[in-house]
N, C-alpha and C positions, 0 to 999 in steps of 0.2 A: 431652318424650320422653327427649332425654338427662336431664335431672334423674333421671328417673323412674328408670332404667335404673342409673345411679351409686348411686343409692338400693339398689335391689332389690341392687345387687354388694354393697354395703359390707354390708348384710344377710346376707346368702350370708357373705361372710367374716369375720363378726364373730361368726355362727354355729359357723364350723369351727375357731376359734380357742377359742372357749370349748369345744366338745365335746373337739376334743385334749386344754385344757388339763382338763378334767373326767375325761377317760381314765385321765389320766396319773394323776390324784390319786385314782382308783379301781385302779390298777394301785401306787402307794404303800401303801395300807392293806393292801390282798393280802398285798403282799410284808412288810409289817411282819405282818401274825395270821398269816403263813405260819411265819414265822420264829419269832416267837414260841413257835408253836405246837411249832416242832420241836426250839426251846431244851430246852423243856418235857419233851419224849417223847425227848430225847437222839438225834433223828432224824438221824444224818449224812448219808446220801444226800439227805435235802431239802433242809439246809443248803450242800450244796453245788452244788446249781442257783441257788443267788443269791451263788455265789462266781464272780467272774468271769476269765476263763483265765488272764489273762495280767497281770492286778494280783494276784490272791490278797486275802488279809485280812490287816488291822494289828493285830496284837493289840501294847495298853499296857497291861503290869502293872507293877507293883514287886519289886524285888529289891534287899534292903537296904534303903538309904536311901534309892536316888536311881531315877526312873521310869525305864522301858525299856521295848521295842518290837522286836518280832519280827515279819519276815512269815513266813507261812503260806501254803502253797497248797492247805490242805485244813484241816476241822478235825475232830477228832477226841474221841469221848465216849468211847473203849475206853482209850487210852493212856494208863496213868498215871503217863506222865512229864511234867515239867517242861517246858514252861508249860502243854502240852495239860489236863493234869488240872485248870487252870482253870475250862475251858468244863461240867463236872461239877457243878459249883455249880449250875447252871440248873436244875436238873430238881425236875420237877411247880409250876416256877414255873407262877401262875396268869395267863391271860389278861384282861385288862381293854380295855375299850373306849379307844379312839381318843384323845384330847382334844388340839388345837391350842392350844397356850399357853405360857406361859411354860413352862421347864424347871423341876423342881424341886431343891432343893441338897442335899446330906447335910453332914450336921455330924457331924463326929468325938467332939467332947464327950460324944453323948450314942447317939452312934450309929443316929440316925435321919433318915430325908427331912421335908423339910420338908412336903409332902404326898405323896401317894398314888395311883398309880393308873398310867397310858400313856399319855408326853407327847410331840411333836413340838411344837418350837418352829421356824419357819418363817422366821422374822422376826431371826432370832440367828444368826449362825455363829459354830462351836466352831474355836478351833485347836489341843485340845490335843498333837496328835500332832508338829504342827511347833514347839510352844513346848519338849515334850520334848526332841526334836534338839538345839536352841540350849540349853538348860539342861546335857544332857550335852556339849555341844561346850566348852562354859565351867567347868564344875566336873568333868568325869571325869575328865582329859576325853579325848573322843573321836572321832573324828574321820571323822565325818559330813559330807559332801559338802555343798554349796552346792545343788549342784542336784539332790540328794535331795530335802533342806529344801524347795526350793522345790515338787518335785513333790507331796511330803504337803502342803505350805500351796492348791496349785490343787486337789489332792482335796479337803481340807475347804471348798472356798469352792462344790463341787457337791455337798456332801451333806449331810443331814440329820438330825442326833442323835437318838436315840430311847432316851427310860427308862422303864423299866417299875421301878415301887416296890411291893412288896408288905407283905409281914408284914414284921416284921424285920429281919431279913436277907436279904427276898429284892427280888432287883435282879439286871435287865437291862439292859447298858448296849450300845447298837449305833451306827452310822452306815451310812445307804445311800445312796448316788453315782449317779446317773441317768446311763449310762453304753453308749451306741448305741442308745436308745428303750427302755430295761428300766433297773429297780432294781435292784441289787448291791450286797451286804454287801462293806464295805471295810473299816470297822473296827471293834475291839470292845474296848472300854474296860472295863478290871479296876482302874485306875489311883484312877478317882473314890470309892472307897468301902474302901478300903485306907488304912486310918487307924496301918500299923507303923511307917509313920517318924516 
């Protein structure tokens, strides 16, 4: 009877574990074809329901030579100032399915990804946001806190890169950070595909 009983529990909880974890990673895709979708239609009020209050978004672009990073607390398709006019690129980029797998690389030589399509690599974390920090700490240099560093190195280790490759030149590049039971755009890489230095 007790066997039985231990049985039937660990059943029961092995169930609620896989359904959360199934939620979650149905509430992942949403939140990436949401976003996607609103990159695309230059949508700001949707983009900014997966901005979350009190971190904002990291945007990593280039200026000049050497990478840098702005936070935002909002992002914007009307402004076309510097860096905002960034996020304008996006538009009528096309949606593609899903695919769990390796990321794919761009090469500057020749100005294309090495494949095609909308990846989440699951199994990888990216640090590019805190390797910039340290790169400008040593060569700007600048003088970026320890425990700034450290706070972008704990967000990249909860979040998720996401590229979308299209034609061309079209590329979406994100991160989203599972952040109080929801997905949240935290950062948005312009960095990786910027071949002027």
């Amino acid at each position: 009877m007790k066997k039985t009983t231990l049985v039937l529990f660990l059943s029961i909880l092995i169930n609620q574990i896989t359904f959360a974890q199934s939620n979650k990673e149905q509430r992942f895709v949403q939140t990436v074809n949401a976003l996607v979708k609103a990159f695309s239609m230059q949508d700001s009020a949707t983009v900014a329901k997966y901005i979350h209050p009190k971190r904002g978004v990291l945007l990593l672009f280039r200026q000049g030579v050497f990478d840098n990073l702005a936070e935002l607390n909002t992002i914007s398709f009307h402004d076309e100032g510097f860096p905002q006019v960034i996020f304008t690129q996006c538009k009528g980029i096309k949606a593609l399915p899903l695919k769990y797998a390796p990321l794919p690389k761009f090469n500057c030589e020749n100005t294309r990804w090495t494949k095609k399509g909308l990846f989440v690599d699951t199994k990888k974390t990216d640090h590019l946001a805190s390797t910039i920090c340290k790169t400008r700490n040593k060569l700007v240099p600048d003088n970026i806190p320890i425990s700034t560093i450290q706070q972008y190195y704990k967000l990249e280790l909860m979040s998720r890169r996401i590229v979308l490759t299209g034609k061309e030149y079209d590329n979406l590049i994100f991160y989203l950070s599972y952040i109080d039971g929801r997905w949240y755009l935290t950062i948005f890489d312009e960095v990786t595909c910027d071949c002027s230095a």
